[in-house]
VOPAGU-2260 file (C-alpha; in pm, 1 decimal, decimal comma):
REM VOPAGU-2260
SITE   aa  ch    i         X         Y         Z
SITE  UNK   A    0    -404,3   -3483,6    2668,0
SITE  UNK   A    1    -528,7   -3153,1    2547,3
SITE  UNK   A    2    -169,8   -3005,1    2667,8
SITE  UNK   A    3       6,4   -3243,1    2474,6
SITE  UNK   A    4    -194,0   -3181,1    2198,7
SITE  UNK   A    5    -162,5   -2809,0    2208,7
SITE  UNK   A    6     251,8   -2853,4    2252,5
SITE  UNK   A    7     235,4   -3067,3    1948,6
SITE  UNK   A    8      72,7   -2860,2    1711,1
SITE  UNK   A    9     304,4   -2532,2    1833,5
SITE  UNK   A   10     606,8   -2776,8    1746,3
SITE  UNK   A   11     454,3   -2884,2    1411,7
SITE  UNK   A   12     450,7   -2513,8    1321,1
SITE  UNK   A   13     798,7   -2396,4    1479,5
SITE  UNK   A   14     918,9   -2642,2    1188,8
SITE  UNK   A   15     728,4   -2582,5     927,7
SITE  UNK   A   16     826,8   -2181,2     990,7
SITE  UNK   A   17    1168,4   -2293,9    1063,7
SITE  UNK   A   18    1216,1   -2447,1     704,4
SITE  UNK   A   19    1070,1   -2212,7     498,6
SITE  UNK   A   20    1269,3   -1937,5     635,1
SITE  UNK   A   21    1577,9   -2162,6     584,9
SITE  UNK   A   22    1478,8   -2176,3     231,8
SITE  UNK   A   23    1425,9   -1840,7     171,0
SITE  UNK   A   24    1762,7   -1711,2     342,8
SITE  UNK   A   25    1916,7   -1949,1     142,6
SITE  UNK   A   26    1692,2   -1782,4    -192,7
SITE  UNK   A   27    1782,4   -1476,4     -80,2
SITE  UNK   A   28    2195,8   -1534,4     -17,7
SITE  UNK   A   29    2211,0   -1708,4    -385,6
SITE  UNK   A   30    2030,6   -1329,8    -538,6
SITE  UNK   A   31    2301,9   -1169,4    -346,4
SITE  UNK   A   32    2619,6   -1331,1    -435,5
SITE  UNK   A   33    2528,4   -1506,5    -766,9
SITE  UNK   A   34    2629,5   -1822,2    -603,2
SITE  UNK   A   35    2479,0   -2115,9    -774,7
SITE  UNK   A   36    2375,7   -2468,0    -645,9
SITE  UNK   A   37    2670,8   -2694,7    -650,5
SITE  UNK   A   38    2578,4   -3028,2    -912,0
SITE  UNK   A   39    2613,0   -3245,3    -566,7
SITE  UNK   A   40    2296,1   -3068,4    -416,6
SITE  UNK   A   41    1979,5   -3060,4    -491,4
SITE  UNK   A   42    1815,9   -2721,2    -555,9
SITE  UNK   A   43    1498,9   -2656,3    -302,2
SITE  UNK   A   44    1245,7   -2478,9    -474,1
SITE  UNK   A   45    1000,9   -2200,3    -294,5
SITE  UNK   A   46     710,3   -2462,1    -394,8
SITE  UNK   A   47     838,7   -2777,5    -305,1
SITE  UNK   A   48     656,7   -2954,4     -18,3
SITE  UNK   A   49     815,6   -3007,0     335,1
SITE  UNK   A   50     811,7   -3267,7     548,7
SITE  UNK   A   51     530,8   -3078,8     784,4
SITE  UNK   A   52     384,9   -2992,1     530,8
SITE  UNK   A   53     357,3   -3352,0     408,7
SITE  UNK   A   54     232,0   -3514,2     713,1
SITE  UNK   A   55      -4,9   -3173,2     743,0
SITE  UNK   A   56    -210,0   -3244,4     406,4
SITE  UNK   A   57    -177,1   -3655,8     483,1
SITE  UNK   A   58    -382,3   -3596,7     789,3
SITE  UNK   A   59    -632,1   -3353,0     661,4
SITE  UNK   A   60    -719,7   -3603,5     437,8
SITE  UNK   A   61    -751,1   -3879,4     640,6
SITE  UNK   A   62    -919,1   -3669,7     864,2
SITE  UNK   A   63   -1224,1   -3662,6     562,3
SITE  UNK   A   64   -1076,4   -3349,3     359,4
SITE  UNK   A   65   -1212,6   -3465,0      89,9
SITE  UNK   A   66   -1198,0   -3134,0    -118,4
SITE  UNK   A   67    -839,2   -3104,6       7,3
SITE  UNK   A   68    -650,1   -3262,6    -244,6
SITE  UNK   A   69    -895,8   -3131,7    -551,0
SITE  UNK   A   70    -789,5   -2781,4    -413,0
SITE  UNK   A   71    -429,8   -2781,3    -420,3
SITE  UNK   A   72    -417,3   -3018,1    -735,7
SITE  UNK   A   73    -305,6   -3340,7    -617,9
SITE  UNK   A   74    -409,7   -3673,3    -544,8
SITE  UNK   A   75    -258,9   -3861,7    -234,2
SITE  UNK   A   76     -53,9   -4097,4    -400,3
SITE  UNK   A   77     128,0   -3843,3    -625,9
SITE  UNK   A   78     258,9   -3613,9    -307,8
SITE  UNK   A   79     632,9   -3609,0    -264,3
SITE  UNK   A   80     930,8   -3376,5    -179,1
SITE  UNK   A   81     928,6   -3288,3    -561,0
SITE  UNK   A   82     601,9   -3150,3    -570,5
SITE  UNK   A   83     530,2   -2837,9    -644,1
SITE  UNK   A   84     242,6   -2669,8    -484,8
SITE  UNK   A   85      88,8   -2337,0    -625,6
SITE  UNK   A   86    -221,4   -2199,6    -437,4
SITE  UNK   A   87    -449,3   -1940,2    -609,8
SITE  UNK   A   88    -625,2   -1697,7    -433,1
SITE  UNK   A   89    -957,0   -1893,2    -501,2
SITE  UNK   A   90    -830,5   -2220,7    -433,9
SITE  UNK   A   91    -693,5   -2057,4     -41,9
SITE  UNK   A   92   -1066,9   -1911,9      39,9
SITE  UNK   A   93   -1172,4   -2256,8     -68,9
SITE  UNK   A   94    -940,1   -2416,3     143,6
SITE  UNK   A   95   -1028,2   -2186,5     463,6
SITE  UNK   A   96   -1386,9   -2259,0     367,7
SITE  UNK   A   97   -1420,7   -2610,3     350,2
SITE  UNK   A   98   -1154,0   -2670,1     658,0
SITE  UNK   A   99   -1274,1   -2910,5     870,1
SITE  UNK   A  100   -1344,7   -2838,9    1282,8
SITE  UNK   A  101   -1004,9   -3033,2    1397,4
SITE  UNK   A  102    -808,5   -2800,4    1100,6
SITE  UNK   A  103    -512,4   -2659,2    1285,4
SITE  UNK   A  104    -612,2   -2291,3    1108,8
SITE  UNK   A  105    -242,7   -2161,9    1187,3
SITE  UNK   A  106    -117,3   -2443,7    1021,3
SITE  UNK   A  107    -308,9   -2425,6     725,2
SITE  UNK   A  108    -253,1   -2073,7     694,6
SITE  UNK   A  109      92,1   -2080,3     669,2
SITE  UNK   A  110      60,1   -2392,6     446,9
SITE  UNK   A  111     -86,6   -2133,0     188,6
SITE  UNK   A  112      91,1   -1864,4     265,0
SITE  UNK   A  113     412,6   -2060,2     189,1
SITE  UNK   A  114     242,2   -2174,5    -153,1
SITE  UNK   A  115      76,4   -1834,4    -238,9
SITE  UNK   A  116      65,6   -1784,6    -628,3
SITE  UNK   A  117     -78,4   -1425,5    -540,1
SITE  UNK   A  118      23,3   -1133,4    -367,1
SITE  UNK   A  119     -80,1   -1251,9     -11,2
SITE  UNK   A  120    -208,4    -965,4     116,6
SITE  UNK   A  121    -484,5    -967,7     -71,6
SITE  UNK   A  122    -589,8   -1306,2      80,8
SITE  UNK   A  123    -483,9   -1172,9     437,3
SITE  UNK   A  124    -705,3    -902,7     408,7
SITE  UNK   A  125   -1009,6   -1028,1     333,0
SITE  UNK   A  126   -1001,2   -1311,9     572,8
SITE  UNK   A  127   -1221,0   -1316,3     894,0
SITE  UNK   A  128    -983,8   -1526,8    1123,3
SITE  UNK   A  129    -987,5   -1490,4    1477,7
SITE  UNK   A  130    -692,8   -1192,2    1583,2
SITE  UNK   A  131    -507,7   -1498,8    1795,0
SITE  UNK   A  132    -449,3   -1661,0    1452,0
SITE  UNK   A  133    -349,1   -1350,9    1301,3
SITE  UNK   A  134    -122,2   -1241,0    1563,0
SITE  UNK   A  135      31,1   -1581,4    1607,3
SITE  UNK   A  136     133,0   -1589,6    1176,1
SITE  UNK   A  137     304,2   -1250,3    1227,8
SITE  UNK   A  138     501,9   -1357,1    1467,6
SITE  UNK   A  139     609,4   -1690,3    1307,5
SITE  UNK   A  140     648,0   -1485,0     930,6
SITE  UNK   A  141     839,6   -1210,8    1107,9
SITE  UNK   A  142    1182,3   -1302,0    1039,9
SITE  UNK   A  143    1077,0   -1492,4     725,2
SITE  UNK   A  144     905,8   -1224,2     530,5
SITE  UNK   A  145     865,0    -876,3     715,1
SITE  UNK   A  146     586,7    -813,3     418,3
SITE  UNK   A  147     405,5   -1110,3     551,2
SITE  UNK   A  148     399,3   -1037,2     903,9
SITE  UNK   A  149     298,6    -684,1     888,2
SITE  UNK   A  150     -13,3    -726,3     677,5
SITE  UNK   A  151    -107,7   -1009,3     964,3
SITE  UNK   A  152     -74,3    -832,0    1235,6
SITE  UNK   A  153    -240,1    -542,4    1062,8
SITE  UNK   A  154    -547,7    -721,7     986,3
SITE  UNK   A  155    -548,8    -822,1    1384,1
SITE  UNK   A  156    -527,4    -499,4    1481,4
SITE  UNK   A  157    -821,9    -410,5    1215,6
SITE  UNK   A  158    -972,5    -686,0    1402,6
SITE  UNK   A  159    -902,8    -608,6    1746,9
SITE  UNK   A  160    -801,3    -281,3    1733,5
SITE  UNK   A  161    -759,6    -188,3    2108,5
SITE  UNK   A  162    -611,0    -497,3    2237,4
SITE  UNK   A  163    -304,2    -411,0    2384,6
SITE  UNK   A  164     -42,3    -684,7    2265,6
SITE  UNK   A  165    -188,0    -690,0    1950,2
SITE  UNK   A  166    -187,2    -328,6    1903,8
SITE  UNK   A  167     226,9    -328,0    2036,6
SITE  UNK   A  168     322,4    -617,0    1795,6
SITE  UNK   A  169     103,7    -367,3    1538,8
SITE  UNK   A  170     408,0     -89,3    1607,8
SITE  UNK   A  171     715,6    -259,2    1618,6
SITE  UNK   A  172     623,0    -486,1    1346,4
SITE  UNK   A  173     527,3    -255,4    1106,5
SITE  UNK   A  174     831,3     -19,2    1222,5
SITE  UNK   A  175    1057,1    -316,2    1068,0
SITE  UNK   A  176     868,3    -324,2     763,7
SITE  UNK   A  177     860,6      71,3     705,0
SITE  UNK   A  178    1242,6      70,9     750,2
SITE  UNK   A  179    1286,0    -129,8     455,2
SITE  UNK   A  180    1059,2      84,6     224,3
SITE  UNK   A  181    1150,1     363,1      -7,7
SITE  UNK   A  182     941,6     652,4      86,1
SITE  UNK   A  183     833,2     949,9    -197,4
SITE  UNK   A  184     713,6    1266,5     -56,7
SITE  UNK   A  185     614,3    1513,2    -324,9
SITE  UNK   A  186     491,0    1909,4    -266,0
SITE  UNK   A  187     332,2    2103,8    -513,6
SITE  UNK   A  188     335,8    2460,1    -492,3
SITE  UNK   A  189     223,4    2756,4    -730,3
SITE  UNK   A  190     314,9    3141,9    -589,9
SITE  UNK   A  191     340,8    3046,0    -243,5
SITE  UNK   A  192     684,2    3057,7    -154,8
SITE  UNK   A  193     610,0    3108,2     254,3
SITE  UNK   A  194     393,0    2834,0     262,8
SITE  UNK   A  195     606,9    2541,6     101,4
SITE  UNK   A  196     900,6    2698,2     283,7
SITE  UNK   A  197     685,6    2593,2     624,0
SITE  UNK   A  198     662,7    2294,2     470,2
SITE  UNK   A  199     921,9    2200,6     377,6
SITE  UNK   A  200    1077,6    2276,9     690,8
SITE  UNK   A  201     807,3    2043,6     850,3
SITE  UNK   A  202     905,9    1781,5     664,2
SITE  UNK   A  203    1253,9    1799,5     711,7
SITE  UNK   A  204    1194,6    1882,6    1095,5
SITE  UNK   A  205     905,9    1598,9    1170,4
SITE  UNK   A  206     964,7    1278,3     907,5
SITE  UNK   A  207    1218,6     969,0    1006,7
SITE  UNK   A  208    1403,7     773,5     863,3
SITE  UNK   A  209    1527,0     783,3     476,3
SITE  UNK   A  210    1269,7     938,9     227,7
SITE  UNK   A  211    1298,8    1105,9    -161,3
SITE  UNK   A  212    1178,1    1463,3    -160,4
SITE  UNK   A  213    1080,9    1644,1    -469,3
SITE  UNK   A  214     886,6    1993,9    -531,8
SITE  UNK   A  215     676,3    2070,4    -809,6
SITE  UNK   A  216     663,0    2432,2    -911,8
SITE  UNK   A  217     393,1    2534,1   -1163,1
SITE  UNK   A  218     589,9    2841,9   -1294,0
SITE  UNK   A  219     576,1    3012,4   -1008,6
SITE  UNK   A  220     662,6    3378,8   -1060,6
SITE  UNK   A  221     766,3    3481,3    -647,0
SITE  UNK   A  222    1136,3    3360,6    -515,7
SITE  UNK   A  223     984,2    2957,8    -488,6
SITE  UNK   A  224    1293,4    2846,7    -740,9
SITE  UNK   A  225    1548,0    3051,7    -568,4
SITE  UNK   A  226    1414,1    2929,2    -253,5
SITE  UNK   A  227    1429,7    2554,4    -377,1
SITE  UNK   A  228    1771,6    2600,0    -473,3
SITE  UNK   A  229    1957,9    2802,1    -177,7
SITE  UNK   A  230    1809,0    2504,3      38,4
SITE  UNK   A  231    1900,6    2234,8    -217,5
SITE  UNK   A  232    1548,1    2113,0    -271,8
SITE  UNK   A  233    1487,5    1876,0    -581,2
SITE  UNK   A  234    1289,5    2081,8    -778,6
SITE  UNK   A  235    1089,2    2168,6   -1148,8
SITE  UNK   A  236    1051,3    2471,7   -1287,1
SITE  UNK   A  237     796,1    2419,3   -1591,9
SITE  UNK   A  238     538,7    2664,2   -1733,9
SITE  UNK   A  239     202,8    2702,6   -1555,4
SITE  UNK   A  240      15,6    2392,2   -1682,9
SITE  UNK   A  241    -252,4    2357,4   -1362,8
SITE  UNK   A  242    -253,9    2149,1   -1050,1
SITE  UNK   A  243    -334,4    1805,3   -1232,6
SITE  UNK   A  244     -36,4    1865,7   -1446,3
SITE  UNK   A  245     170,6    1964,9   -1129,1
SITE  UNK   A  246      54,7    1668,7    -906,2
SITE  UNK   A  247     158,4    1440,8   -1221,5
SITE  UNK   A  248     503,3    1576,6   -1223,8
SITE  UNK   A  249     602,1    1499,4    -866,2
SITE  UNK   A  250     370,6    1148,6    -904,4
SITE  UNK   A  251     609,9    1078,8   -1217,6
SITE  UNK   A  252     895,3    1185,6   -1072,7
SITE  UNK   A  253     894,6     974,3    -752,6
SITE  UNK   A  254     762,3     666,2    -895,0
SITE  UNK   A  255     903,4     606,5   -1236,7
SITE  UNK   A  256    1275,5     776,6   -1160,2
SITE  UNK   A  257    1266,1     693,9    -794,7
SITE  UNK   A  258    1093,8     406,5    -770,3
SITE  UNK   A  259     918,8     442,9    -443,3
SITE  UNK   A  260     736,7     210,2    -294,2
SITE  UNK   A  261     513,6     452,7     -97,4
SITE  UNK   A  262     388,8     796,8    -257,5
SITE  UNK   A  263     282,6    1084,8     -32,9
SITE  UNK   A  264     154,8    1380,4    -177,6
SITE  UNK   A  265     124,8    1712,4       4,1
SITE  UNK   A  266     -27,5    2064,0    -148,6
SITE  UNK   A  267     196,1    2342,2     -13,7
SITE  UNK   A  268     -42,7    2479,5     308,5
SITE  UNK   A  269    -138,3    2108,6     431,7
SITE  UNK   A  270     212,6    2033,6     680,4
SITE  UNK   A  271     328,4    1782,7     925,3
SITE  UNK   A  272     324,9    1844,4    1264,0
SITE  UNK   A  273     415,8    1608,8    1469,7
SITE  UNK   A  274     726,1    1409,4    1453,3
SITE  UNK   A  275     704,7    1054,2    1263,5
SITE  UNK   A  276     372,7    1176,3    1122,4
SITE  UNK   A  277     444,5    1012,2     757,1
SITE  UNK   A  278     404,1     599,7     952,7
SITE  UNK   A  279      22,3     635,2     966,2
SITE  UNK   A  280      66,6     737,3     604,5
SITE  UNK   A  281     264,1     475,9     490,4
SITE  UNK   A  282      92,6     178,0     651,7
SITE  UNK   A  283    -292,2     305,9     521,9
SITE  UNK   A  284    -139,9     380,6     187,9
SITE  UNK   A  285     -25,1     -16,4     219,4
SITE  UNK   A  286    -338,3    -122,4     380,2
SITE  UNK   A  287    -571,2      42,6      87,2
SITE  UNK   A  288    -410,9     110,0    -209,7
SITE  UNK   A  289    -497,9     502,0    -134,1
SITE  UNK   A  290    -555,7     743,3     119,8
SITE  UNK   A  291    -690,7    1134,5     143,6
SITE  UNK   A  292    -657,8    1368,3     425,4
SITE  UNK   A  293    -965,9    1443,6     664,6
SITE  UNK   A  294    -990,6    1766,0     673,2
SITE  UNK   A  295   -1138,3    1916,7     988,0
SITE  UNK   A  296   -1409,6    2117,2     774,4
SITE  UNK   A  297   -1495,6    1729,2     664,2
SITE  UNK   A  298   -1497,0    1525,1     920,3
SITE  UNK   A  299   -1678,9    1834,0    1160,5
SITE  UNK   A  300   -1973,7    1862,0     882,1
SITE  UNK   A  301   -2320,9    1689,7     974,4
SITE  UNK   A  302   -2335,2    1331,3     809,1
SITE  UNK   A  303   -1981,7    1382,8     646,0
SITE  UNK   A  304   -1791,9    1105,8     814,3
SITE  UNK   A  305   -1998,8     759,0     716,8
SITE  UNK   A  306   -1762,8     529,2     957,5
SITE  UNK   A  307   -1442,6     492,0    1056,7
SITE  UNK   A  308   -1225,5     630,5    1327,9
SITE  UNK   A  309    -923,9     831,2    1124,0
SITE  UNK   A  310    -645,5     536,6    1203,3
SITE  UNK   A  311    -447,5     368,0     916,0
SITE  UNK   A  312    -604,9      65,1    1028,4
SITE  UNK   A  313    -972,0     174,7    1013,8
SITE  UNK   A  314    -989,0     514,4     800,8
SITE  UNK   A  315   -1288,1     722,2     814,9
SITE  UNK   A  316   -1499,6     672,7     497,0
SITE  UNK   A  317   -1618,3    1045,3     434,0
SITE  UNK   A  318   -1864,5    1142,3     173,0
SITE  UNK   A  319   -1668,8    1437,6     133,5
SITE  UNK   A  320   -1267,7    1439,7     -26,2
SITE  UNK   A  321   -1006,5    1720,9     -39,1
SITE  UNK   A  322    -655,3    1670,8    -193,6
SITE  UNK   A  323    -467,6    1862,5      29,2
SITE  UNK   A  324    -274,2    1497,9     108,0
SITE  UNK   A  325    -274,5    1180,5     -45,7
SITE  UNK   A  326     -73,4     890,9     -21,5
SITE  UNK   A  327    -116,5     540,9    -240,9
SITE  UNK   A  328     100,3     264,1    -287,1
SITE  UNK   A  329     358,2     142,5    -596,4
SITE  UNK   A  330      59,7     -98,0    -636,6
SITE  UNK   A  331    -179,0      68,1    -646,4
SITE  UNK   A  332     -17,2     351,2    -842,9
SITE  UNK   A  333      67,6     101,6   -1131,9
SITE  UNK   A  334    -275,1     -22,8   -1175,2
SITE  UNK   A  335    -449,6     328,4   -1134,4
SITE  UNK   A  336    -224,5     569,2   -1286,5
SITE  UNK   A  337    -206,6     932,7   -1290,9
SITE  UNK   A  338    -475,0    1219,8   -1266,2
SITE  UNK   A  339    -661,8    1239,4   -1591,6
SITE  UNK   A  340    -434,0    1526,1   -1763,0
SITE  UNK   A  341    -780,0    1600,0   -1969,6
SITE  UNK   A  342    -842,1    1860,0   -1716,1
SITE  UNK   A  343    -682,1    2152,9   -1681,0
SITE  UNK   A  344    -711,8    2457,4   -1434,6
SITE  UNK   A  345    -870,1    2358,1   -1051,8
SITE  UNK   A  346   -1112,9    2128,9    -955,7
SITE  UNK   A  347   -1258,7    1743,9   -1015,7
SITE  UNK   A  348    -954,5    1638,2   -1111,2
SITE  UNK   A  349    -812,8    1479,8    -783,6
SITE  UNK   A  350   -1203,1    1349,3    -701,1
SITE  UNK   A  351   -1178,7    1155,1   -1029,8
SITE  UNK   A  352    -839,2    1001,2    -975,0
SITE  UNK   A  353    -997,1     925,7    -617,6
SITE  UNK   A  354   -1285,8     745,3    -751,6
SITE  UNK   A  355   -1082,4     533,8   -1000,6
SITE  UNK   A  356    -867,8     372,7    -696,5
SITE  UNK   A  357   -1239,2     313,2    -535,0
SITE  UNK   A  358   -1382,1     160,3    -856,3
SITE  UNK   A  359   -1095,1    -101,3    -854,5
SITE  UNK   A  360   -1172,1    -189,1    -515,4
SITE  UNK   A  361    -908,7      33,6    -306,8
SITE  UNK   A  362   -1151,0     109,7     -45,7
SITE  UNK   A  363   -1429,4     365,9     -48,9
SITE  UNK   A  364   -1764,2     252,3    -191,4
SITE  UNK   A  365   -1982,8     304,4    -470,6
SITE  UNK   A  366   -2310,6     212,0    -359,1
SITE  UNK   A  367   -2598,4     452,8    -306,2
SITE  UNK   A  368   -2312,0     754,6    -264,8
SITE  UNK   A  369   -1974,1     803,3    -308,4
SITE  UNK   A  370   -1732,9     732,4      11,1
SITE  UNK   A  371   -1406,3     793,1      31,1
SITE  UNK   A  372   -1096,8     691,7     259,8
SITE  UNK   A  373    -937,0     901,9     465,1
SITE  UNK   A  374    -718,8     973,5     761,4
SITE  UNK   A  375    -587,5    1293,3     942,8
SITE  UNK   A  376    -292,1    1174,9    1119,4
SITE  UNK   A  377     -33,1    1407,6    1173,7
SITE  UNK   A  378     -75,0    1697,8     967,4
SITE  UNK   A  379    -253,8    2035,7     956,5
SITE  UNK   A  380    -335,0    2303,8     712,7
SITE  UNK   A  381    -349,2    2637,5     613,1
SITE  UNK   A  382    -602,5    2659,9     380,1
SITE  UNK   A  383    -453,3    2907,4     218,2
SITE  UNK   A  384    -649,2    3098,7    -109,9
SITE  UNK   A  385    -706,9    2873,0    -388,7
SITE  UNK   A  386    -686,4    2994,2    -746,9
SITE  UNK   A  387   -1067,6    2939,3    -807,6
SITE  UNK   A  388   -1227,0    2987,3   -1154,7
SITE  UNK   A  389   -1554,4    2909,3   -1146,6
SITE  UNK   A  390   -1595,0    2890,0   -1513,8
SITE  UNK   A  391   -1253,5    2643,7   -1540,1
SITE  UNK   A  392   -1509,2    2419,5   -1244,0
SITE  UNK   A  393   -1792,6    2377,3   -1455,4
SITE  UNK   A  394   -1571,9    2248,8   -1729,4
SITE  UNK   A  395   -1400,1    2026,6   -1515,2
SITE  UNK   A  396   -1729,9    1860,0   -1409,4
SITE  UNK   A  397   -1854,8    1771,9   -1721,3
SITE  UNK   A  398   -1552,9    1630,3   -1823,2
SITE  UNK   A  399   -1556,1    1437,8   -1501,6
SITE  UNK   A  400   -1891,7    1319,6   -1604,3
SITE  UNK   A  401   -1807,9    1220,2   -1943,7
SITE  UNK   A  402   -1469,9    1007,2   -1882,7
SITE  UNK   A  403   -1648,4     856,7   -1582,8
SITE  UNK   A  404   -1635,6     497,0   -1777,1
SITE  UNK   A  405   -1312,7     538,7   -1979,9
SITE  UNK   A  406   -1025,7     303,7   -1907,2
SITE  UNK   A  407    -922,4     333,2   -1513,6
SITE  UNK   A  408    -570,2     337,5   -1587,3
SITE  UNK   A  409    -418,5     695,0   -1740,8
SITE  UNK   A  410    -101,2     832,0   -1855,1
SITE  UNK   A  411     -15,6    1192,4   -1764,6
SITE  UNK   A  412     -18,6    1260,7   -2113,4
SITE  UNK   A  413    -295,7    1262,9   -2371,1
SITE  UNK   A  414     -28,4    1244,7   -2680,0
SITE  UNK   A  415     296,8    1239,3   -2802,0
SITE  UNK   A  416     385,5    1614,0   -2798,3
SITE  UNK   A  417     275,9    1624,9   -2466,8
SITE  UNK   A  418     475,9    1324,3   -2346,1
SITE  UNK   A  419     742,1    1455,9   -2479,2
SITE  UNK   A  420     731,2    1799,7   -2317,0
SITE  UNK   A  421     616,2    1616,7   -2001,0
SITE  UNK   A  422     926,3    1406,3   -1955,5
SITE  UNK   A  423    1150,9    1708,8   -2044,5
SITE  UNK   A  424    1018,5    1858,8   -1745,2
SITE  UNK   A  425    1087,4    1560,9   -1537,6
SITE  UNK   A  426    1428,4    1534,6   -1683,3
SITE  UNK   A  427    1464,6    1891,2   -1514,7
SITE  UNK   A  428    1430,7    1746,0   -1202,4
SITE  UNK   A  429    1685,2    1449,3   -1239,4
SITE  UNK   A  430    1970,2    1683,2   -1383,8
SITE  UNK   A  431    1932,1    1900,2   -1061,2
């Protein structure tokens, strides 16, 4: 009987996955060729309710769901192949909440995922669901929505993070996902032409697949423009403005001109060095919004490293933060912004930016201390001399201090003039 059962319920969701992902080919074919429904068919619509799905909500509430139909906004009688069905992110916790012991869980998941009115990672990744569960929606979503099944089998491998099928699915499915990306990888330099030359080279020698490259030269007054072009290296050449400034040009430049989906950020001594080193990268900066680099000097320091083991999937949380590399996500990016250009010179102005991802809830933590997310996957550094002025600090701190409850969300520009002259120097870049 159990068997039988257990066969059932694995058929029940075969179908359900089975239609969706016949509807969204068929979403997806229409985008492509402009095709539109002939008058003799009947249009299906992302939110319309399947037959599964049908007999799925019928028996919940028979079963003595009572809070089932509340939830999704219907009453019994009114449920049809017409109706539309949009879950909020509330209304899914609810519905994971209040399930009832004979709840097929897989079954309901997908149910919401299918009706999601939210980005569904956000509902994937704060659910405590056993791995199995997990696992088994990432492989049903896989040829449905590649999006979909990575963040589920990421949050079972947060889960279970050494289990070895789990952690295999983990690769290959978030290889197929990474392939489809548009990866930004951005170097600022200022007067060290050998050092971005190594790493460049790294770059170029360790990173797979397709990716935008950019450099952003702070008037630099050694061969690092002459070098940039001989090797035909997207480049700026702007007057010396500081390293906020600089990290805002190649920010700008590879998310509003090449609309990346992923933004890595590297300073010119921090390199990869090992090959494929930019996937960690990519599925943290996914994952949490933003990411920094462990340094070694960090994570080796007495009490520096509050938990965490490094991964993508479980970043140390470090009470320390360098910006030798960062990485964040279109998402996040849009939401966050750029580094406050109210600073000027070196320091506090990366830790700021840092700590406005945190405050909106992309990892970290506030409480008692600050903590901040970090990996070191992949790369190593340098540390070559910093241009240091400790007068240029202090100023930079109390600023820090007093924007600390401004807006989160900044432009690289604090006015016209400057936006002006700011997007004349990214124009540079595009003309190149």
């Amino acid at each position: 009987m159990k068997k039988e059962l257990q066969q059932k319920r694995l058929r029940s969701r075969a179908v359900a996955t089975k239609q969706y992902a016949k509807r969204y080919a068929k979403a997806i074919r229409n985008k492509i060729t402009g095709k539109k429904p002939t008058q003799g068919h009947v249009k299906v619509k992302r939110f319309c309710l399947t037959d599964t799905e049908l007999a799925f909500i019928q028996q919940e509430i028979e079963n003595g769901n009572n809070k089932f139909e509340k939830l999704i906004g219907f009453k019994t009688d009114e449920f049809n192949h017409h109706s539309e069905v949009r879950i909020s992110l509330d209304a899914a916790k609810a519905l994971i909440a209040n399930s009832l012991p004979s709840t097929d869980i897989t079954t309901l998941v997908t149910f919401i995922l299918n009706h999601a009115d939210f980005p569904v990672s956000q509902f994937i990744m704060n659910e405590d669901l056993s791995p199995e569960v997990f696992r088994d929606l990432a492989i049903l979503f896989r040829k449905v929505s590649k999006s979909t099944s990575f963040y589920l089998i990421a949050r079972a491998k947060m889960i279970r993070p050494n289990g070895r099928i789990i952690s295999n699915l983990f690769n290959s499915i978030a290889d197929e996902y990474i392939a489809t990306l548009n990866v930004g990888i951005g170097v600022i330099t200022y007067n060290r032409k050998d050092h971005l030359a190594k790493t460049v080279e790294a770059i170029k020698a360790f990173t797979t697949g397709d990716y935008q490259l950019v450099v952003a030269d702070d008037g630099s007054k050694d061969d690092t423009v002459e070098w940039c072009k001989q090797n035909n290296v997207p480049h700026t050449y702007c007057a010396n403005k500081g390293v906020v400034r600089n990290k805002n040009r190649a920010l700008y430049y590879l998310n509003e001109v090449k609309k990346v989906d992923v933004l890595i950020l590297l300073e010119d001594d921090c390199r990869p060095n090992k090959e494929n080193w930019q996937k960690e990268w990519v599925i943290a900066a996914l994952l949490w919004g933003h990411i920094n680099y462990a340094h070694k000097r960090i994570i080796k320091k007495e009490d520096a490293v509050v938990s965490g083991t490094g991964s993508s999937t479980l970043p140390y949380l470090c009470r320390l933060v360098t910006g030798q590399c960062t990485a964040c996500s279109k998402d996040a990016m849009d939401n966050i912004g750029y580094l406050d250009p109210r600073f000027s010179g070196y320091g506090a102005g990366h830790v700021e930016w840092t700590e406005r991802f945190i405050r909106q809830g992309y990892n970290g933590s506030t409480e008692k201390h600050w903590v901040y997310p970090a990996i070191n996957t992949g790369l190593n550094s340098d540390d070559a001399p910093t241009f240091k002025n400790p007068e240029q600090l202090e100023k930079n701190r109390a600023l820090k201090k007093k924007i600390s409850k401004d807006a989160h969300k900044r432009e690289p520009w604090v006015n016209t003039d400057e936006e002006n002259e700011f997007l004349e120097e990214i124009e540079s870049i595009k003309d190149q």
